[in-house]
N, C-alpha and C positions, 0 to 999 in steps of 0.2 A: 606601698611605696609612698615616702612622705614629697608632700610637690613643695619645694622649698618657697618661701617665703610667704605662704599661708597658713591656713590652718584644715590643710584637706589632706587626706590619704586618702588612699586606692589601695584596701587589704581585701586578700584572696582568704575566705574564710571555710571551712566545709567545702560546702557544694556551689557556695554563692561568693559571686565577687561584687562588691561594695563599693561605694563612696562615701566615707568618714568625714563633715566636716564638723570643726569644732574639734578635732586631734592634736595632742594626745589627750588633752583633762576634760572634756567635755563632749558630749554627744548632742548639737545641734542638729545636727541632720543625716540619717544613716540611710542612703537610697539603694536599693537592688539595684544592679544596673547587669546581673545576668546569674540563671539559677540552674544552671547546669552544666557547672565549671568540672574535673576530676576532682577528685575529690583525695590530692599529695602533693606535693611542695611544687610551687613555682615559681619563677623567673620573672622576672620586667627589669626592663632596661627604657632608658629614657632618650628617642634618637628625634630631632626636626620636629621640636614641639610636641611631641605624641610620646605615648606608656605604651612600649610594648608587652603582651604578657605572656607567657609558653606556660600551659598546664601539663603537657605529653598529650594532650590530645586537641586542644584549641588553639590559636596563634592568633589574638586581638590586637587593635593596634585601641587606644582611647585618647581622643585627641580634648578633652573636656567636657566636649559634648557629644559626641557618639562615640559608640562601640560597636565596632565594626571588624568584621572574619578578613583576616587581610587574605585568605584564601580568594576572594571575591573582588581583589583588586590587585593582586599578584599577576605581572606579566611571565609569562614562560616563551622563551622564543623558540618556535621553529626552524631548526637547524639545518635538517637534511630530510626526506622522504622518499621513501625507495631505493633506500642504499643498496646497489646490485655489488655481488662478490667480485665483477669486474671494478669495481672502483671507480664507476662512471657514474656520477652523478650531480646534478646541482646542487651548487651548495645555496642555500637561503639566509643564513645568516653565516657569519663567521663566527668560529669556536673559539672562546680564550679556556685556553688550557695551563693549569698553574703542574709545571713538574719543579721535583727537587733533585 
């Protein structure tokens, strides 16, 4: 992913995903920034200053300077616990549920 108005990219190569700068005519600087990526096509998408990237088995978020498992800063909410077949139970968070 080309980061516009510099001269950097962020290419998933092989095994290892990159920081390119000096892209596209020149190789100033080519840093590892992770060497144990899948190794088949992937994804980035660019959301709130950060490259997001999906390999089918890693989910990074790289904000410039880190790279970082958004696994490890993913909130998952607690909705309900001990859901009894009576339908008696606390709810802890409320559900949004998308029907069509």
């Amino acid at each position: 992913m080309y980061i516009w108005g510099t001269d950097t990219a962020i290419v998933h190569i092989g095994t290892e995903l990159k920081k390119w700068i000096g892209f596209p005519s020149d190789v100033t600087s080519l840093t590892t920034l992770k060497n144990d990526m899948q190794d088949t096509e992937s994804v980035m998408f660019y959301f709130k200053e950060a490259i997001y990237i999906l390999d089918g088995e890693n989910y990074l978020k790289y904000d410039g300077t880190n790279l970082i498992d958004v696994s490890s800063i993913a909130y998952i909410p607690t909705t309900t616990i001990s859901r009894s077949p009576s339908r008696r139970w606390r709810d802890l968070r409320r559900c949004k549920c998308i029907a069509t």
